[in-house]
C-alpha positions as CSV (number, residue, x, y, z in Angstrom):
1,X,-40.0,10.4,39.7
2,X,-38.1,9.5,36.6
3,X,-39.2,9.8,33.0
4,X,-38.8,7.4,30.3
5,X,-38.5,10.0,27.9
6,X,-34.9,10.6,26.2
7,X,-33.0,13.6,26.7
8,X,-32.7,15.5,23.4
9,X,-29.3,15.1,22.1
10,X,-27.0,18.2,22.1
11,X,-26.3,19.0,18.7
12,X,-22.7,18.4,16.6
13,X,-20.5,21.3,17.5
14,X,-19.6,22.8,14.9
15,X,-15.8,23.3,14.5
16,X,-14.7,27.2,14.5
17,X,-12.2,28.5,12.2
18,X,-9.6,28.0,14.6
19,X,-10.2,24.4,15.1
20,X,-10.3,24.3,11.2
21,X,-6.5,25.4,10.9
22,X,-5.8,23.5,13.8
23,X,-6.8,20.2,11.7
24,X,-3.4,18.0,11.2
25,X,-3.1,17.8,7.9
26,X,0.2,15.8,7.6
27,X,0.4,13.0,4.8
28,X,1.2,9.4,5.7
29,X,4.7,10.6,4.4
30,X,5.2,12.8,7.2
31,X,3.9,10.7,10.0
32,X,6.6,8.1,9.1
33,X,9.0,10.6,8.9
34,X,7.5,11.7,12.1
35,X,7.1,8.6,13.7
36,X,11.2,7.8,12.8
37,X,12.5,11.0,14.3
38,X,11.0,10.3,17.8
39,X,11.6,7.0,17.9
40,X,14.2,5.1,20.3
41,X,16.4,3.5,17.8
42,X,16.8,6.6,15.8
43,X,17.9,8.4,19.4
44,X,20.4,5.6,19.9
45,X,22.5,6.5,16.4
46,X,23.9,9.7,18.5
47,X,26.5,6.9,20.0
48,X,27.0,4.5,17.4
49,X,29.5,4.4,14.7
50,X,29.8,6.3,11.4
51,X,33.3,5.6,10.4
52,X,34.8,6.8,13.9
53,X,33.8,5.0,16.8
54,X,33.9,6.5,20.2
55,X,35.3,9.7,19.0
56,X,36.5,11.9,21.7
57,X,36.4,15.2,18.6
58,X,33.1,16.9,18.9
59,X,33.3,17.5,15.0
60,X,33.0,14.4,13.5
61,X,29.7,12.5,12.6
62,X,28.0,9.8,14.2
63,X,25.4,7.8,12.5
64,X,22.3,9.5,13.6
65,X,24.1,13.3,11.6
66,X,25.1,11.1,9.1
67,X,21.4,9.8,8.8
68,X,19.9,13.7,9.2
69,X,22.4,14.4,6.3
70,X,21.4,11.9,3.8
71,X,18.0,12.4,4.6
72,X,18.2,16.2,3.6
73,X,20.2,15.0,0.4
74,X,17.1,12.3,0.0
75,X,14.3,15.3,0.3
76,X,15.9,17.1,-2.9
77,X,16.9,13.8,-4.6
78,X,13.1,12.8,-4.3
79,X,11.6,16.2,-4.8
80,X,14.0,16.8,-8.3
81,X,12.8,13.5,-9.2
82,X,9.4,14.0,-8.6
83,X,9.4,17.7,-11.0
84,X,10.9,15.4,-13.5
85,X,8.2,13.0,-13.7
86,X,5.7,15.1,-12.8
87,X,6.8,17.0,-16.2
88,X,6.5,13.4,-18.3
89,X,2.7,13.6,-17.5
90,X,2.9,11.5,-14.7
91,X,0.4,12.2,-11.6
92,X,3.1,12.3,-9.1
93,X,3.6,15.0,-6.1
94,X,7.2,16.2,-6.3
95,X,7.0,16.8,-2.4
96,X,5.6,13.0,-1.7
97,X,8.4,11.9,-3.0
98,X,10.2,13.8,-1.1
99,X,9.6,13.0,2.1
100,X,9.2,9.4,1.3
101,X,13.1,9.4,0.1
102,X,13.6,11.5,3.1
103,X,11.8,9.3,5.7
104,X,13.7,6.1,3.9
105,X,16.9,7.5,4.6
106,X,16.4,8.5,8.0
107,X,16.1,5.1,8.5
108,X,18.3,3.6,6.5
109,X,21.2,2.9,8.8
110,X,18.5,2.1,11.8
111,X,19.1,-1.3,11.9
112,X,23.4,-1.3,12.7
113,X,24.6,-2.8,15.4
114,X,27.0,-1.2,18.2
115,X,30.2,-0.5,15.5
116,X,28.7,-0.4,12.3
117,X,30.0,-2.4,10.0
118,X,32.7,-3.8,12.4
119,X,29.7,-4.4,14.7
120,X,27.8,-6.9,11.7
121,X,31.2,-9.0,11.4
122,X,31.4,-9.4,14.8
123,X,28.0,-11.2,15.4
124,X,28.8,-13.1,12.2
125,X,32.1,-14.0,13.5
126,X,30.3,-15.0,17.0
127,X,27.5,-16.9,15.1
128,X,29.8,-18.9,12.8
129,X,32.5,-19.5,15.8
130,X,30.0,-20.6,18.5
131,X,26.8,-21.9,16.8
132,X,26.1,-25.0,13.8
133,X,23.9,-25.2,11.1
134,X,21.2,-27.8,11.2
135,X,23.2,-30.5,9.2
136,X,22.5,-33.4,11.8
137,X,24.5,-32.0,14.9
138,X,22.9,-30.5,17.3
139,X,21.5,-26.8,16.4
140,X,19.4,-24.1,17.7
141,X,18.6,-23.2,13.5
142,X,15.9,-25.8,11.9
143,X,16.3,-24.3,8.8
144,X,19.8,-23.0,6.7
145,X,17.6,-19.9,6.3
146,X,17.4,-19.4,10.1
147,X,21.6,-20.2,10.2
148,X,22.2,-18.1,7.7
149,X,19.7,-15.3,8.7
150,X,22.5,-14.8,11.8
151,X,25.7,-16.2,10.1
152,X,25.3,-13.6,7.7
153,X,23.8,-10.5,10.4
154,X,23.1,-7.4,8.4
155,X,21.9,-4.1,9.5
156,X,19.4,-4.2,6.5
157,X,17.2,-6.7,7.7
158,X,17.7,-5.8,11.4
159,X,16.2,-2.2,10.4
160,X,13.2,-3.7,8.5
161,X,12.7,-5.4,11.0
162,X,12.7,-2.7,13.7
163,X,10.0,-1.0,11.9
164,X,7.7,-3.9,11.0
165,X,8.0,-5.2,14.7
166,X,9.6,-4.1,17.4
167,X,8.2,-0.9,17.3
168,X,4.9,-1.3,18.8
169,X,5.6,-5.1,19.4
170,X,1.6,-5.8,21.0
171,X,0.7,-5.4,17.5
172,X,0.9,-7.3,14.3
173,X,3.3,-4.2,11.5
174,X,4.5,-2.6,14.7
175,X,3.7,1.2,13.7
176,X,2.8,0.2,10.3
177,X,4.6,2.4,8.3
178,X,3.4,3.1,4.6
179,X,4.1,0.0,2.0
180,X,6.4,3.3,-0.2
181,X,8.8,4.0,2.8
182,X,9.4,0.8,3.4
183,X,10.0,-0.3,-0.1
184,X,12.3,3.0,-0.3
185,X,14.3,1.7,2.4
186,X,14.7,-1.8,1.4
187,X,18.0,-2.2,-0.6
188,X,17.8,-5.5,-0.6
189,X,14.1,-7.4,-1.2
190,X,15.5,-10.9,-0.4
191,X,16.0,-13.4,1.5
192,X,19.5,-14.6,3.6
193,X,19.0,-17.8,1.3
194,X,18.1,-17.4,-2.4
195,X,16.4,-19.9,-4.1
196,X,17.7,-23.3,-4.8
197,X,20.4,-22.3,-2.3
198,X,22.0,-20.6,-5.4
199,X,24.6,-17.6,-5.4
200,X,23.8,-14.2,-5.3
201,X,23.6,-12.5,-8.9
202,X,26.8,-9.8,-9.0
203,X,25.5,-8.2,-11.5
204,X,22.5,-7.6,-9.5
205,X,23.0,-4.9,-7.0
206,X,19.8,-6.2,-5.4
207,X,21.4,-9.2,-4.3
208,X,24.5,-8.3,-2.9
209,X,22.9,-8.3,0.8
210,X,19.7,-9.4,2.1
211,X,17.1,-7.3,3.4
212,X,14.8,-9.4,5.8
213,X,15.0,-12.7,7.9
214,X,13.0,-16.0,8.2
215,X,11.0,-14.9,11.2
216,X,9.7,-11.4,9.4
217,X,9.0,-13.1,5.7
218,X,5.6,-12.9,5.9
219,X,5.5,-9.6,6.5
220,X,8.6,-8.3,3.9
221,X,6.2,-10.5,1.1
222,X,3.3,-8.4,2.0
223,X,4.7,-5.5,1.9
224,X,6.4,-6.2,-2.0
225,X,3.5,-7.8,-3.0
226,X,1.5,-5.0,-2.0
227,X,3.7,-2.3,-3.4
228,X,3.5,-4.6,-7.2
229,X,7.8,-5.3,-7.0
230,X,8.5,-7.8,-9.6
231,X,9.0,-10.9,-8.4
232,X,11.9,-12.7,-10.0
233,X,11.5,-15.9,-8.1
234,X,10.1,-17.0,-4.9
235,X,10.5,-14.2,-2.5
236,X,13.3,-12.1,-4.6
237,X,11.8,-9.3,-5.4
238,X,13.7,-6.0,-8.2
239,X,13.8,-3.1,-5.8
240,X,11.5,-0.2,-5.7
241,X,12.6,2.8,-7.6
242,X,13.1,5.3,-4.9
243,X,15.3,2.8,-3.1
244,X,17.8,4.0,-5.8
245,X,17.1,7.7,-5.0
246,X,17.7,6.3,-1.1
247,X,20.4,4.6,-2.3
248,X,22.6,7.6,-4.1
249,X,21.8,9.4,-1.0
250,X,23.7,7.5,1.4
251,X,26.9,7.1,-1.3
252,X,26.8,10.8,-1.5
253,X,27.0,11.1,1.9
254,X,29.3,8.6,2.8
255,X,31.8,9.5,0.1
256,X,31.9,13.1,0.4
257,X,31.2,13.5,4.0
258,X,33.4,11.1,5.0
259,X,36.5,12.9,3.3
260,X,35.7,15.8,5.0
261,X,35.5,14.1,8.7
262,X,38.6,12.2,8.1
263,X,40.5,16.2,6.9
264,X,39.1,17.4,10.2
265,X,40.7,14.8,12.0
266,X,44.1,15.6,10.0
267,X,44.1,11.8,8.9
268,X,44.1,13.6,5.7
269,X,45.8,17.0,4.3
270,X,42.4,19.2,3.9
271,X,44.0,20.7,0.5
272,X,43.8,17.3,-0.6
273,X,40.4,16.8,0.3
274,X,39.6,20.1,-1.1
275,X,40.9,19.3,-4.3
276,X,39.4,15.9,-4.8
277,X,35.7,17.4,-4.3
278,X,36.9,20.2,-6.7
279,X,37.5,16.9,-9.2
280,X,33.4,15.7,-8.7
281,X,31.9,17.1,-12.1
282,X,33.8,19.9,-12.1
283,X,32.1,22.9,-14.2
284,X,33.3,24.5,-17.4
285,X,34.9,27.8,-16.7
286,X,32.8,30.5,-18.8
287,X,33.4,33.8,-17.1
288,X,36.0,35.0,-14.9
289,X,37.6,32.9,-12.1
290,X,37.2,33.8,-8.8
291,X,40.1,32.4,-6.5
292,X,39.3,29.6,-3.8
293,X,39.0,31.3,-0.1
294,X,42.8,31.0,1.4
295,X,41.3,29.8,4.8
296,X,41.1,26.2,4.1
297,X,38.5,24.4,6.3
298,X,36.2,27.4,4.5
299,X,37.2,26.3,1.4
300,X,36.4,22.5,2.5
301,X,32.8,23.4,3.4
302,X,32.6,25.2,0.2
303,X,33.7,22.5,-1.9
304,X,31.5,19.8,0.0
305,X,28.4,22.0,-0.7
306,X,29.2,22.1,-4.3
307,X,30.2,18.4,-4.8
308,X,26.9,17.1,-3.2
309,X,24.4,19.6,-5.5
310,X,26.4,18.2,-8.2
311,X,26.7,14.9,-7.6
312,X,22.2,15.1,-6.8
313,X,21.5,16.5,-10.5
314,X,23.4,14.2,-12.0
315,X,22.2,10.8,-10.1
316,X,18.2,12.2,-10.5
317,X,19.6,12.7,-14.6
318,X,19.9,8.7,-14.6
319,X,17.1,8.3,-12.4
320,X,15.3,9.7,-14.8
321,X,16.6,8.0,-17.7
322,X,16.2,4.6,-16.2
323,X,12.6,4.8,-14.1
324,X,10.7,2.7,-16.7
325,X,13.5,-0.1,-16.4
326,X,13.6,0.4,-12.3
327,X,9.7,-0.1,-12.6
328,X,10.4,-3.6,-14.5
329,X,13.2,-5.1,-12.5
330,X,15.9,-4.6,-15.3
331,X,18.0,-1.6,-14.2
332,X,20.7,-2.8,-11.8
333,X,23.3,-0.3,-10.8
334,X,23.5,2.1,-8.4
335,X,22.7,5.9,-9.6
336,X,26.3,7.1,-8.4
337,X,28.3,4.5,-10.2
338,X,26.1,4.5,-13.5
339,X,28.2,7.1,-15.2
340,X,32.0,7.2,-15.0
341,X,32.0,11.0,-15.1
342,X,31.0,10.4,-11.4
343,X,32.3,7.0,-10.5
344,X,35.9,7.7,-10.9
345,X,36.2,10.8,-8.6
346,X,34.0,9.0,-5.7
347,X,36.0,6.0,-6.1
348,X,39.1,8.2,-5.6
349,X,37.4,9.9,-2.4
350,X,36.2,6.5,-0.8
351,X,40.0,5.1,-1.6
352,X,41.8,8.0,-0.1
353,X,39.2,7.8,3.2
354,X,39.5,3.7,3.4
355,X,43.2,4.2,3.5
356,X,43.6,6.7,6.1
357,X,40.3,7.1,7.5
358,X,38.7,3.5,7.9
359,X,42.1,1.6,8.1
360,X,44.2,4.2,11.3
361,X,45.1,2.6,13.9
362,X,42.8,4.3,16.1
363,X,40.0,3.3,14.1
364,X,41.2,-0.7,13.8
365,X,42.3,-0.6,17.3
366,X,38.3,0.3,18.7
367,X,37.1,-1.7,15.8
368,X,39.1,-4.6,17.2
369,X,37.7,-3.7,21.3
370,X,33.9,-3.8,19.5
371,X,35.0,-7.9,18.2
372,X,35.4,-8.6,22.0
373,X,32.9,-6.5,23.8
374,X,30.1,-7.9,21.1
375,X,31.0,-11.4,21.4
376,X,31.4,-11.3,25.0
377,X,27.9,-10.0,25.0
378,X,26.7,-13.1,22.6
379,X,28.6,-15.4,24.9
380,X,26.6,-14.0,27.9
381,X,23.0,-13.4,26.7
382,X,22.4,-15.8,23.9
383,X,23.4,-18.9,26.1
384,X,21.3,-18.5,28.6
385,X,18.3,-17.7,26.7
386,X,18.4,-20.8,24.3
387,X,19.5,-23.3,27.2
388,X,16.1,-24.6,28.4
389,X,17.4,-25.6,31.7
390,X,19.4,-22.3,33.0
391,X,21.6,-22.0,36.1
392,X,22.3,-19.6,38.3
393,X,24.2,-17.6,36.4
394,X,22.3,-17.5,33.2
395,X,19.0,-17.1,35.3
396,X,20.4,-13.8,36.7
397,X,21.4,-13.2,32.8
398,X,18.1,-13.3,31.6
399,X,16.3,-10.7,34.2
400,X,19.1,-8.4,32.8
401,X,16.9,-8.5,29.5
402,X,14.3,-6.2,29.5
403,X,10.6,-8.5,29.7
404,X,9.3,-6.9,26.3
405,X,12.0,-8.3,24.7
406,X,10.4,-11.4,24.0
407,X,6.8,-10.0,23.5
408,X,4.6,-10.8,20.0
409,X,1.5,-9.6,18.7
410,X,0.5,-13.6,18.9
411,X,1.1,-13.9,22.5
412,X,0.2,-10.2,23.6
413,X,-1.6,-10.4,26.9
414,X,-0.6,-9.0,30.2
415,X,1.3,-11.4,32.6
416,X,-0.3,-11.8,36.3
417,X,0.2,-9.1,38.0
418,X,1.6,-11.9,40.9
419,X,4.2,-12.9,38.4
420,X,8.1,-12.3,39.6
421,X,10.1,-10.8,36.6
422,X,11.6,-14.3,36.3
423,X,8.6,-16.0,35.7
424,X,7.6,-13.3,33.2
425,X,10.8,-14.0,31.1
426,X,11.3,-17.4,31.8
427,X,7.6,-18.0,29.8
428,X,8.0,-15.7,27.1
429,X,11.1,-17.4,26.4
430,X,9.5,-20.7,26.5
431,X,7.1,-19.3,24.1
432,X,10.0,-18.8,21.6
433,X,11.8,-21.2,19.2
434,X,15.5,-21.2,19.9
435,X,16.0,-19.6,17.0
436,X,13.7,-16.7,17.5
437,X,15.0,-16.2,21.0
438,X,19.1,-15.6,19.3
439,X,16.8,-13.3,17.0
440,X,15.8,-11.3,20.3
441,X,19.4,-11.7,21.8
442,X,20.1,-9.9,18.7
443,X,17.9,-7.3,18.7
444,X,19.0,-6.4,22.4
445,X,22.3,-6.0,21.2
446,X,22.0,-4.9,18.3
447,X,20.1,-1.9,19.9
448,X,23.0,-0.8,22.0
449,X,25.2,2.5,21.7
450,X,28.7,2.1,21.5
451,X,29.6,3.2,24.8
452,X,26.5,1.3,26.0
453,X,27.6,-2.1,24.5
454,X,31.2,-1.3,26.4
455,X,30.3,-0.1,29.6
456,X,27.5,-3.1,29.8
457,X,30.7,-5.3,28.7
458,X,32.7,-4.3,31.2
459,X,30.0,-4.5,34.3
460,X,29.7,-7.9,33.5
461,X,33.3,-9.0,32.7
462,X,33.9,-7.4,36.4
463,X,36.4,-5.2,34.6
464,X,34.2,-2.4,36.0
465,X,31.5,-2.6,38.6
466,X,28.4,-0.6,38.8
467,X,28.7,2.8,40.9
């Protein structure tokens, strides 16, 4: 027989000391940091460009060191900070800020395409070769923000937008970072199109790129609304003061770091190299000299360690002069070319590294392969996803693309399990404006390694079949 009477309820366990250290206690801070580290995208920088692309030396640094570098020069940029303000009275945690400027560096170069920089011109070459704005002809754009959003392709906006949504894609913020990493990261606060269709503000280093496109606006304004940016006009917002601190990292980095990839390579004599980081802020001699070490690639990593401990007290020492004018929108410069005790010798390193670094052949000659194997790419995928009426060819095309692709938080639902992969694709792309589909064309390439984007090239040029 059964009884209507309730089992008494077992009562709360009651967590042992164990499970009490066992608690996670990480911050919000460190689960983005977290969250970056094991993520695809960061994975991916191991084959994309720094400066040398498809380097056969083991040495030299690829995007995903250079981003583990600036984000360790981010941590003590952040953390100095932090002691500063901390001293001022302010209720600040020096190791917040920290890890916040750490976390916004790792993903500060998340967004490039295959090729860096090179890889950017190349889909701005592609769009402004193969596609019109909407100015009566027809256009896949229905907006000159939408044109210019691809016409002008940057790596900025591409990375705010991997972490807003295509990380976690079924859900509306993707893996919803923290509102102060994602200000830290965002160099740029604006749209591809300022207001009035007006030119950017030199003067402004905030406006000398763009930081988010049409399709993600909503959630860019929410996010500088939220953190209280100033908001000069409509959707042009002063930058966050850490993204100064994330900022100075990177020229650190790519100045000094560089110089000493390019003297590895021998594109430049490493005494040279050697002595222009001797030239960053150089010391006062008080005491006895002790001579440099006679092996020189010692004496390189000695004088790179010293260059970038210098060069991070003296970009916190305007940090920290200028917070209350970052805070109000007014302070415009970036921290390593605020004082010209510091801009001259990086300008000298960058010069020295453009000219034999950037500019070898080697480096043109790849740079020139990653024009051809991008657009080829464009040619391939973005015609048959904005065509509404593919063929053959461009229906084989699209079930190269991977289904999630084309998968929003306003359409998430799963597809009948009867559907083909065709017919999967084929209605999430009919979901899409043609303008958002190019967007997911781009973020598929965009995504690629270097050798990736070449061998995928290749395959289906028929230079090189699959094995």
């Amino acid at each position: 027989m059964g009884s209507d009477k309730k089992p008494a309820e077992a009562p709360a366990p009651v967590p042992s000391d164990m499970d009490a250290l066992l608690q996670d206690e990480r911050t919000d801070y460190d689960r983005d940091y977290d969250r970056i580290v094991f993520s695809a995208e960061f994975r991916c920088l191991h084959d994309k460009t720094q400066v040398f692309p498809l380097s056969t030396s083991d040495y030299t640094r690829t995007r995903l060191t250079h981003s583990i570098e600036a984000s360790c020069v981010g941590r003590s940029l952040g953390a100095l900070a932090g002691r500063g303000l901390a001293a001022r009275g302010v209720d600040v945690s020096p190791s917040h800020l920290g890890t916040i400027v750490a976390a916004a560096c790792l993903a500060h170069d998340i967004g490039n395409p295959p090729f860096g920089h090179s890889g950017e011109a190349a889909i701005q070459h592609w769009v402004s070769q193969r596609l019109v704005p909407p100015d009566g002809r027809p256009s896949p754009f229905e907006t000159v923000g939408q044109w210019k959003d691809l016409e002008s392709f940057e790596g900025n906006a591409q990375g705010f937008r991997i972490l807003n949504r295509l990380q976690s894609r079924e859900r509306r913020g993707g893996l919803r970072y923290t509102a102060a990493t994602l200000g830290a990261m965002s160099k740029y606060p604006r749209a591809s199109v300022l207001p009035g269709g007006r030119e950017r503000d030199k003067a402004r280093v905030s406006e000398k790129k763009f930081g988010y496109f049409q399709d993600d606006e909503a959630l860019a304004l929410e996010t500088y609304r939220a953190l209280g940016l100033v908001e000069r006009e409509p959707g042009v917002f002063s930058r966050h003061p850490l993204a100064f601190l994330v900022e100075a990292a990177d020229d650190i980095c790519y100045a000094v770091i560089d110089l000493e990839d390019s003297a590895k390579l021998g594109l430049v004599p490493i005494k040279d190299a050697c002595e222009l980081l001797d030239a960053v802020l150089p010391r006062p001699v008080t005491g006895p000299v002790r001579p440099p070490p006679s092996h020189l690639e010692t004496r390189l990593a000695q004088a790179r360690a010293r260059a970038i401990g210098e060069l991070i007290q003296a970009c916190v020492k305007v940090f920290l002069e200028n917070v209350e004018a970052m805070e109000e929108g007014q302070w415009e410069k970036p921290l390593a070319s605020a004082r010209d005790d510091v801009k001259k010798p990086l300008d000298a390193i960058r010069n020295l590294t453009r000219r034999y670094g950037y500019e070898s052949e080697r480096v043109l000659q790849i740079e020139s392969a990653g024009f051809k194997t991008l657009g080829g790419l464009l040619d391939m995928f973005a015609m048959a996803v904005v065509t509404d009426t593919p063929n053959r060819e461009e229906k084989k095309l699209r079930q190269l693309l991977p289904p999630d692709l084309f998968q929003r938080p306003e359409f998430a639902r799963e597809a009948a399990e009867s559907a083909s992969r065709d017919e999967v694709i084929t209605e999430a792309v009919a979901r899409l404006s043609k303008y958002q589909r190019l967007l997911c064309v781009t973020d598929y390439i965009s995504g690629m390694t270097d050798g990736f984007a070449v061998e995928l090239f290749q395959r289906l040029s028929g230079i090189k079949l699959p094995t």
